[in-house]
N, C-alpha and C positions, 0 to 999 in steps of 0.2 A: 486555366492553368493556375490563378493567382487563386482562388477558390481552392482547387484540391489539395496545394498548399498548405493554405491556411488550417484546411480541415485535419491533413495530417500531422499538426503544429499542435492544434489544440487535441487530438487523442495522445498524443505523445503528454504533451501534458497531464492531460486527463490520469494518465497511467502512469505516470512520474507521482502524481500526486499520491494515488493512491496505494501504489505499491508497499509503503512500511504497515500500513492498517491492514493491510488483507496477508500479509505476511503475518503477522501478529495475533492477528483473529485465527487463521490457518494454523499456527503453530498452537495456540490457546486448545484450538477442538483438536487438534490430535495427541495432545500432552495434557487431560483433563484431569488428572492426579497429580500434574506438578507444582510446584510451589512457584509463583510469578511474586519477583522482586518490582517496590516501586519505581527503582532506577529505569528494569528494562521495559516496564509498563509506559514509561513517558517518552523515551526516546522514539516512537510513531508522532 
């Protein structure tokens, strides 16, 4: 019990973590003509 916890602790995080980079990547490859400001490049 104290295991599958933990484990779903750490994918949450996992996916916490990465959620602004792959939103960013995702929105980059489908908007390959638009202009990306330095502001919204750093905010991931």
């Amino acid at each position: 019990k104290e295991v599958t916890r933990m484990v779903i602790l750490m994918v949450l995080g996992f996916l916490l973590a990465w959620t602004p980079y792959a939103v960013v990547a995702f929105w980059i490859f489908t908007n390959k003509g638009a202009e990306f400001s330095a502001t919204y490049m750093s905010v991931p």
